[in-house]
C-alpha positions as CSV (number, residue, x, y, z in Angstrom):
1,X,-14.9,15.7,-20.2
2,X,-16.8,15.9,-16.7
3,X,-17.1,13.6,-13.8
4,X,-21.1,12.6,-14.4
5,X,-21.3,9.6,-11.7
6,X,-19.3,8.0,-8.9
7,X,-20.1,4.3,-7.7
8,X,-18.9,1.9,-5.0
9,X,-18.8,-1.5,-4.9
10,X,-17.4,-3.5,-1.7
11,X,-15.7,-6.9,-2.5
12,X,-14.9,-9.0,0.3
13,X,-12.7,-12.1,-0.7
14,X,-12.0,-14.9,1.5
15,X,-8.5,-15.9,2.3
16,X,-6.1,-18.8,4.0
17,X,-2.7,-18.0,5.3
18,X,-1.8,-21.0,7.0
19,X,-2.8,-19.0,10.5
20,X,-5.8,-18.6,12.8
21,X,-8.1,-15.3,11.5
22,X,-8.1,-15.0,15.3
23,X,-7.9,-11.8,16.2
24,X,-7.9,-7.7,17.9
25,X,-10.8,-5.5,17.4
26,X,-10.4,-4.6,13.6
27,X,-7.7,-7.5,13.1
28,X,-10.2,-10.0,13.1
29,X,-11.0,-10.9,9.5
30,X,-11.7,-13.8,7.5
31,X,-12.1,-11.9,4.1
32,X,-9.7,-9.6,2.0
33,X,-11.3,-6.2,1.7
34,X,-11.6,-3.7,-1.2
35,X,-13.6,-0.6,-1.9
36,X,-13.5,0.0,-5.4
37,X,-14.7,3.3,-6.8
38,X,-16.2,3.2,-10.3
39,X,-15.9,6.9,-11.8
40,X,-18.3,7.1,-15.4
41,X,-17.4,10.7,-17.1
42,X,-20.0,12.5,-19.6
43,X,-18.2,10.6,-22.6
44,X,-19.1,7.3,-21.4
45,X,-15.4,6.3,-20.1
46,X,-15.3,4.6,-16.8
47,X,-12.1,4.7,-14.5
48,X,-11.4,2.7,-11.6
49,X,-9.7,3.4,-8.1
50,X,-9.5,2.3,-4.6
51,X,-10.3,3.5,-1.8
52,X,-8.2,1.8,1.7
53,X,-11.2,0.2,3.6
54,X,-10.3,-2.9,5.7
55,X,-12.3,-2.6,8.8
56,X,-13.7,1.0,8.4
57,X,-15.7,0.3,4.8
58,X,-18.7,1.7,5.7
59,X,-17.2,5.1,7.2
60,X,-14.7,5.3,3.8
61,X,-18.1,4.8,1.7
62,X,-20.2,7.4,3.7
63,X,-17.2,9.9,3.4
64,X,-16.6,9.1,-0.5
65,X,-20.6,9.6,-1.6
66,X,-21.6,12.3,1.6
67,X,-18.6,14.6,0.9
68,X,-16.3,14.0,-2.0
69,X,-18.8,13.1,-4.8
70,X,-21.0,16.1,-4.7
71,X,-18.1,18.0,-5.0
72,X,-16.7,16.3,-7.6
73,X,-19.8,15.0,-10.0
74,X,-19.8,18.0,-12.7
75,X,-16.1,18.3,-12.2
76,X,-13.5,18.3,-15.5
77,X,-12.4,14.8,-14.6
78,X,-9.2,15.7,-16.7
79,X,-8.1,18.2,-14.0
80,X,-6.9,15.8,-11.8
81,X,-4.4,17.6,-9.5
82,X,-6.5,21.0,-9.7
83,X,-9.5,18.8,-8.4
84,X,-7.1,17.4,-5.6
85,X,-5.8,20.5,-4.5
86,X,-9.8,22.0,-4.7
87,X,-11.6,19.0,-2.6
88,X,-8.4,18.7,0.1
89,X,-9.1,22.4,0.6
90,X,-13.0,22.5,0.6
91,X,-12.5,19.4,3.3
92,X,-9.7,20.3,5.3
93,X,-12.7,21.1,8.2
94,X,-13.6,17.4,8.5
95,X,-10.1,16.5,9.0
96,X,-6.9,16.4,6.6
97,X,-6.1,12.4,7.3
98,X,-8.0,9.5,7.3
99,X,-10.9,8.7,6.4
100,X,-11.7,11.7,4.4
101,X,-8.1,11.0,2.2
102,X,-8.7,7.2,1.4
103,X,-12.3,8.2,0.2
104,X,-10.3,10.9,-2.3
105,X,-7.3,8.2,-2.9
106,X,-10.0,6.0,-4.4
107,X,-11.5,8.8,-6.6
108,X,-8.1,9.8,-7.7
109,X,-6.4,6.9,-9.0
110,X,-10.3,6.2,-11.1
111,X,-9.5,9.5,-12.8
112,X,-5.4,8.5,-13.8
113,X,-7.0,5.4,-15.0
114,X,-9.5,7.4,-16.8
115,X,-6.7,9.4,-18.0
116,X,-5.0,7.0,-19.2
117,X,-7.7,5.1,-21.3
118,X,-8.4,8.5,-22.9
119,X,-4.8,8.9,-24.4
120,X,-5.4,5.0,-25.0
121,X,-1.9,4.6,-23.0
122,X,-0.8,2.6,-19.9
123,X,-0.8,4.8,-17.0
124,X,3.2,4.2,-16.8
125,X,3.5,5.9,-20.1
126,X,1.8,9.1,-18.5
127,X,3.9,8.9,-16.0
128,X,7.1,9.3,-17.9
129,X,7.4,5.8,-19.2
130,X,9.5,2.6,-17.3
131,X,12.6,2.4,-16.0
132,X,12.0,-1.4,-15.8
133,X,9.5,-4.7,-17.3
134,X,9.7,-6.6,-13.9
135,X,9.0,-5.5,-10.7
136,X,10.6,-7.7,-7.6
137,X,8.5,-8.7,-5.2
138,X,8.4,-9.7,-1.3
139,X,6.1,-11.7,0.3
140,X,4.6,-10.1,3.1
141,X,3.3,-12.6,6.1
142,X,0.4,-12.1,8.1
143,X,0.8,-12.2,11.6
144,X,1.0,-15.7,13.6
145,X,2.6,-15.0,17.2
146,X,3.7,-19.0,16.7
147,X,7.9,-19.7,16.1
148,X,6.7,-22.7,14.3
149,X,3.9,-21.2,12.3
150,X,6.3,-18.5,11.1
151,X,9.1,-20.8,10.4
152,X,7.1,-23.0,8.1
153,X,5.7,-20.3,6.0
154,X,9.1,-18.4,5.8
155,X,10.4,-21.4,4.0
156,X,7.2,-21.9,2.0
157,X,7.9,-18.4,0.5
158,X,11.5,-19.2,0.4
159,X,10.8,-22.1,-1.7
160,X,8.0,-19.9,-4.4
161,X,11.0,-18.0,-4.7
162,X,10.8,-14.9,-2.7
163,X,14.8,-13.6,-1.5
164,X,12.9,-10.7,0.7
165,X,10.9,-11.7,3.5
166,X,8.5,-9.1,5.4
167,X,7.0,-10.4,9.4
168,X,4.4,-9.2,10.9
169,X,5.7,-9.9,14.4
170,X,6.2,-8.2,18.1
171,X,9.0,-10.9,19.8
172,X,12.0,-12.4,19.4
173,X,11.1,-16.2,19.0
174,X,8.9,-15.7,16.2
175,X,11.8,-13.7,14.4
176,X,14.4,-15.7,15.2
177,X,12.5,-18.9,13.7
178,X,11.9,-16.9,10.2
179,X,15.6,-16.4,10.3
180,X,16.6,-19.6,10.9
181,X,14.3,-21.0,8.8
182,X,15.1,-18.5,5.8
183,X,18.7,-19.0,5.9
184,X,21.7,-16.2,5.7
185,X,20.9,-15.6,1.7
186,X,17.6,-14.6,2.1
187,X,16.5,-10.7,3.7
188,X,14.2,-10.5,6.9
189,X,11.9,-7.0,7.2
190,X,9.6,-7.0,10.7
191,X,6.5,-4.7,10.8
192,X,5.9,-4.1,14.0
193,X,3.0,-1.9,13.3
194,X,3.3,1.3,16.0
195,X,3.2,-1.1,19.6
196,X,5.8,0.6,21.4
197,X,7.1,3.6,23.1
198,X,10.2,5.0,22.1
199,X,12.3,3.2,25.4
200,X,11.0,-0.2,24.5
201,X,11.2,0.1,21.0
202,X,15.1,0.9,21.4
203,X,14.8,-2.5,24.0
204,X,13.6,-4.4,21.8
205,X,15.3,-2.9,18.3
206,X,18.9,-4.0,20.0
207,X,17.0,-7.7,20.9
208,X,16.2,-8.2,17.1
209,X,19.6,-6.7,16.0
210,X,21.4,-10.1,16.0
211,X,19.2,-11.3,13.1
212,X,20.3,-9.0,10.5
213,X,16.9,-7.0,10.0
214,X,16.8,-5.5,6.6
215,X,14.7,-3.2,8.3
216,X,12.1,-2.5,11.0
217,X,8.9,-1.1,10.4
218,X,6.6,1.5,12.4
219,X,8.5,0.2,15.7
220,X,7.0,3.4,17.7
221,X,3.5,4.9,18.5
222,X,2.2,7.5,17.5
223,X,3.8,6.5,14.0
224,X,4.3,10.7,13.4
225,X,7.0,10.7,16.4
226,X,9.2,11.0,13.5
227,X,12.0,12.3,16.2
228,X,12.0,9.3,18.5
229,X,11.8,6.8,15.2
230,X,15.3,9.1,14.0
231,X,16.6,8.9,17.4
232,X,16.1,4.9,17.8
233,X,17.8,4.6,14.1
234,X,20.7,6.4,14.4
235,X,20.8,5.2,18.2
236,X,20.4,1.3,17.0
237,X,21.9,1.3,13.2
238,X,19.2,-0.6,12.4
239,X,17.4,0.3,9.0
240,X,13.7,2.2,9.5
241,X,10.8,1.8,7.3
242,X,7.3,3.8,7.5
243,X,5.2,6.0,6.2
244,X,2.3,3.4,5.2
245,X,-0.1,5.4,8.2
246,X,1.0,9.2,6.6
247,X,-1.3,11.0,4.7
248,X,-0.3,13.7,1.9
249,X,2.7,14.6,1.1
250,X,3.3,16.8,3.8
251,X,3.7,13.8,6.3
252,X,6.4,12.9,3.9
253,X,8.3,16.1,4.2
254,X,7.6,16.0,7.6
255,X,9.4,12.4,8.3
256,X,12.3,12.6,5.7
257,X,13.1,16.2,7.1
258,X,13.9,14.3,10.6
259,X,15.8,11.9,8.9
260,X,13.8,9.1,10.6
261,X,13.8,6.8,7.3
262,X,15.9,4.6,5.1
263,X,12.9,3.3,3.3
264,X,9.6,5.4,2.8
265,X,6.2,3.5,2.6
266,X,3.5,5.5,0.9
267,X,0.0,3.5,0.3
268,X,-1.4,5.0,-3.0
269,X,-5.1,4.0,-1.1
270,X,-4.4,6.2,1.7
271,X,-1.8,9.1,1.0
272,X,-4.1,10.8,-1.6
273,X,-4.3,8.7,-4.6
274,X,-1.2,8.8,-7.3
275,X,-1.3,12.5,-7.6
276,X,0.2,12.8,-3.6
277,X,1.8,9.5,-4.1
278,X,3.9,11.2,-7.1
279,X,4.3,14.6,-5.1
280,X,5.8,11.8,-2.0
281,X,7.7,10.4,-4.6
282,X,9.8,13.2,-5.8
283,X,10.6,14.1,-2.0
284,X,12.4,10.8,-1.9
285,X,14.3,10.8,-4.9
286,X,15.7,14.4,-2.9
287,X,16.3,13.1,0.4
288,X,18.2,9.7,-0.8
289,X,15.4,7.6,0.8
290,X,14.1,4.3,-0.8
291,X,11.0,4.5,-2.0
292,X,8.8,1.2,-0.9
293,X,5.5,1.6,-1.3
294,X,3.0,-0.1,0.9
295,X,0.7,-2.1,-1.1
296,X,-0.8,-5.1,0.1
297,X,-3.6,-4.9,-1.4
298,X,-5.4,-6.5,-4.8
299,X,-7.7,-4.0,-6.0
300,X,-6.3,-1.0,-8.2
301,X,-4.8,0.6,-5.4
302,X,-2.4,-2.5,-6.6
303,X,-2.2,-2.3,-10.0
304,X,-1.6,2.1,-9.5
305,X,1.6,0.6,-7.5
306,X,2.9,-1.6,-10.1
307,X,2.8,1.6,-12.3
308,X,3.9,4.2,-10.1
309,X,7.1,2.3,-8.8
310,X,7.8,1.1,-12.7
311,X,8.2,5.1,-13.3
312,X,9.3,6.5,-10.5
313,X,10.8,3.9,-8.4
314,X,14.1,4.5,-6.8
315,X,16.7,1.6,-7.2
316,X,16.2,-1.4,-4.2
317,X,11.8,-0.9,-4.8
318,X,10.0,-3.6,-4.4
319,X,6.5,-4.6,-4.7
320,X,4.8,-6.4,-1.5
321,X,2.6,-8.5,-1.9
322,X,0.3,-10.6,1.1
323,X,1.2,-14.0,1.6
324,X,-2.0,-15.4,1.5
325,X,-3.8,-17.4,-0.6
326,X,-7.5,-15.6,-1.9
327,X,-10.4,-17.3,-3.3
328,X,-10.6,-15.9,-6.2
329,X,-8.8,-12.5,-8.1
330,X,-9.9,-9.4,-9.3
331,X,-7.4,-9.5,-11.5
332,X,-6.5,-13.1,-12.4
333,X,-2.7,-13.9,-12.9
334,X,-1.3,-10.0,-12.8
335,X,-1.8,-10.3,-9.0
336,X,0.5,-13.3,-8.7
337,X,4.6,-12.9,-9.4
338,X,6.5,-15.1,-11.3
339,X,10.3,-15.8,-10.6
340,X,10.0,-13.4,-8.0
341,X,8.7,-10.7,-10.2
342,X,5.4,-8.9,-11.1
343,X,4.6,-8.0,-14.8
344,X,3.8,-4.6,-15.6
345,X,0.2,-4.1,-16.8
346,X,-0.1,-2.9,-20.5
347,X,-3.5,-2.1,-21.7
348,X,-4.6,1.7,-21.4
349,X,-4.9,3.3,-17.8
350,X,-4.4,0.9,-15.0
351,X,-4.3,-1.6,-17.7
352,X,-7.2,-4.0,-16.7
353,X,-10.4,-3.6,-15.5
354,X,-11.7,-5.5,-12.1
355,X,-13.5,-8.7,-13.2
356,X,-17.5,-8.1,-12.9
357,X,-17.8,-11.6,-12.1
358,X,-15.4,-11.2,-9.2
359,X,-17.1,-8.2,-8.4
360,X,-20.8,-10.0,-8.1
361,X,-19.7,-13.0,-6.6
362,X,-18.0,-11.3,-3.6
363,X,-19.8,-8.3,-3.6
364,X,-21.1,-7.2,-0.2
């Protein structure tokens, strides 16, 4: 069975979140981005994956059909970690993260999907099978830099249900208003995403302290100072999370090796597809670290998550998922959790294919 075409189609969805789409450089957007990557073999089976995008979709697409699919077209698409380990090598010159690694994550996790519809099995199966049905969730906010604006949607996602709460916030206010507002039963996570050095991250780590922090994400830039983020951890005893901005597994080995994580965060999109996600995931299980993957996203990248933490979660995984609210879904209901928990796709491969309707209506 050989790889005979590779596709792309970009869906841009618009969303609400109760905030202004106000915002830096690349964090101004008003739509929900996805790259999907349609893989069609020689036997007419089509897989799909996806590819992280955001605000560099055009570079991600260039990379994916430029490099990676005239290597790959011709390719046995049943080969999956042989062709991984083949195009990382043949690509290495045009950089080994990045760009070049979301454009393979996408064609990846189209060929476990392929995979899977070929043994007419969910992709969870192939993986070893389930260790669970449900999958807990947490609601992951969008950024508001408003006490107010925070404090009203904390309880919002309080009140869906949600008993894990991730911000997306730099100061104390705004945290202090999700705590008060979520109450002493309910866990607070802040992603800080990489804006301090490693003095005022420990500043401001021993600021948020008081608010019981489940943990604290990506508090220090570069995020691959994986000896200052150890250092501020067991300087602070506050809990660490990262790894959504690591690419391959040997980031991973990297960052658990300095001890500088309670809870790793690999993004199926961006480390490599499910074939270094699975390679990240095994390093964990060694090390004792929590594996959370970072997923907030609604294309396959999402539905390879539900699978991959199903089978090869470590106890305390949960999936995130964006607290906004999207025009429309690729994937109707599986993308929405119910008591706090999402379902875990069934059908072969990834277990649904994205809706074409979706796909032409939003297409960009």
């Amino acid at each position: 069975m050989k790889i005979a075409r590779i596709d792309s189609h970009s869906v841009k969805v618009p969303y609400t979140f109760g905030g202004s789409h106000k915002g830096e450089g690349l964090r101004t957007w008003t739509t929900n981005n996805i790259l999907l990557v349609r893989v069609e073999t020689d036997t007419g089976l089509v897989g799909w994956g996806e590819a992280f995008c955001y605000g560099c979709t055009d570079a991600v697409k260039a990379a994916l059909h430029n490099m990676v699919a005239p290597l790959a077209i011709g390719q046995d698409a049943r080969d999956i970690a042989g062709l991984s380990y083949d195009l990382q090598q043949k690509l290495h010159l045009f950089g080994r993260y990045g760009l070049t690694i979301f454009a393979l994550s996408g064609l990846d996790i189209a060929l476990w999907d392929i995979a899977g519809k070929a043994a007419n099995l969910p992709l969870y199966r192939l993986l070893g099978g389930a260790r669970r049905d449900g999958l807990p969730a947490y609601a992951s906010l969008l950024k508001y830099r408003d006490p107010e604006k925070v404090a009203a949607r904390t309880a919002q996602a309080v009140a869906e249900g949600y008993r894990h709460i991730k911000l997306h916030e730099t100061e104390e206010p705004e945290v202090r208003a999700a705590r008060e507002a979520a109450g002493d039963g309910v866990a607070i996570m802040v992603d800080t995403n990489c804006p301090w050095t490693p003095e005022q991250a420990r500043h401001m780590t021993l600021k948020l302290r008081p608010y019981d922090l489940f943990w604290l994400e990506e508090p220090i830039f570069p995020p691959e100072d994986f000896t200052a983020i150890a250092k501020l951890r067991a300087g602070t005893g506050v809990a660490m999370a990262a790894g959504e901005n690591l690419c391959t597994s040997f980031q991973f080995r990297e960052m658990l090796a300095a001890g500088a994580v309670d809870y790793a965060q690999p993004s199926v999109t961006k480390v490599g597809g499910i074939t270094e996600f699975l390679k990240v995931a095994t390093l964990c299980d060694a090390a004792g670290v929590t594996l959370m993957p970072h997923s907030p996203y609604f294309g396959p990248g999402f539905l390879a998550t539900l699978h991959l933490l199903a089978a090869h979660g470590t106890p305390g995984g949960m999936i995130e998922r964006y607290h906004m609210d999207l025009e429309a879904s690729l994937y109707g209901e599986l993308i929405m959790p119910k008591d706090g928990r999402f379902a875990l796709p069934t059908g072969p491969g990834l277990g649904r294919d994205p809706d074409p309707d979706v796909i032409k209506t939003y297409g960009a």
